[in-house]
C-alpha positions in Angstrom: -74.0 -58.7 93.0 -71.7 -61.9 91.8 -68.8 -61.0 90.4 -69.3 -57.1 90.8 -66.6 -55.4 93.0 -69.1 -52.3 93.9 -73.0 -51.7 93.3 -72.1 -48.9 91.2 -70.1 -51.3 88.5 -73.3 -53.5 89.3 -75.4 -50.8 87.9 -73.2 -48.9 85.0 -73.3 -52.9 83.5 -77.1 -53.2 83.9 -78.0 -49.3 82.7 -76.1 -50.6 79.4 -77.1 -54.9 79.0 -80.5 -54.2 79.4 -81.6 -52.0 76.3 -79.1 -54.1 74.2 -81.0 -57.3 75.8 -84.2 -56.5 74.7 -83.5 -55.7 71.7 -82.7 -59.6 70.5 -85.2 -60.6 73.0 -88.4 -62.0 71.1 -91.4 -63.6 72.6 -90.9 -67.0 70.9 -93.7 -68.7 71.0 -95.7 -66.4 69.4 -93.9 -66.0 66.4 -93.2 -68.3 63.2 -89.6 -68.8 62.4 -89.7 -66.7 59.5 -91.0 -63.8 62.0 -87.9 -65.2 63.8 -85.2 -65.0 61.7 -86.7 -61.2 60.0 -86.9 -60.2 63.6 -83.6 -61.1 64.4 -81.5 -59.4 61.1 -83.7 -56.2 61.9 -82.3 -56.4 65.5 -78.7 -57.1 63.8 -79.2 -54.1 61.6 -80.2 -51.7 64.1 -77.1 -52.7 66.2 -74.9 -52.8 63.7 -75.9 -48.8 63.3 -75.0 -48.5 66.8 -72.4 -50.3 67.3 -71.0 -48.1 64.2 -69.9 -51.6 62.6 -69.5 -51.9 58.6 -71.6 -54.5 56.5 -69.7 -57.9 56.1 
């Protein structure tokens, strides 16, 4: 609990990192880094759409 002040902050930051975590988290060494990079701008996409942020 570093840097937490309660268990409860502890677990309203968890309940939120984690899906946003696995969503950029790719298993690496199975992938090519074309797979990579189209991986990674379909993750940016999708959280762009929830993060409710307009195209640069």
């Amino acid at each position: 609990m570093k840097r937490f002040k309660s268990a409860r902050q502890l677990q309203r930051f968890v309940s939120v990192h984690d899906p946003i975590a696995n969503l950029f988290h790719f298993p690496r060494n199975t992938l090519s880094s074309a797979q990579h990079r189209d991986l990674r701008n379909a993750a940016m996409q999708i959280w762009n759409k929830i993060a409710c942020v307009a195209a640069a």
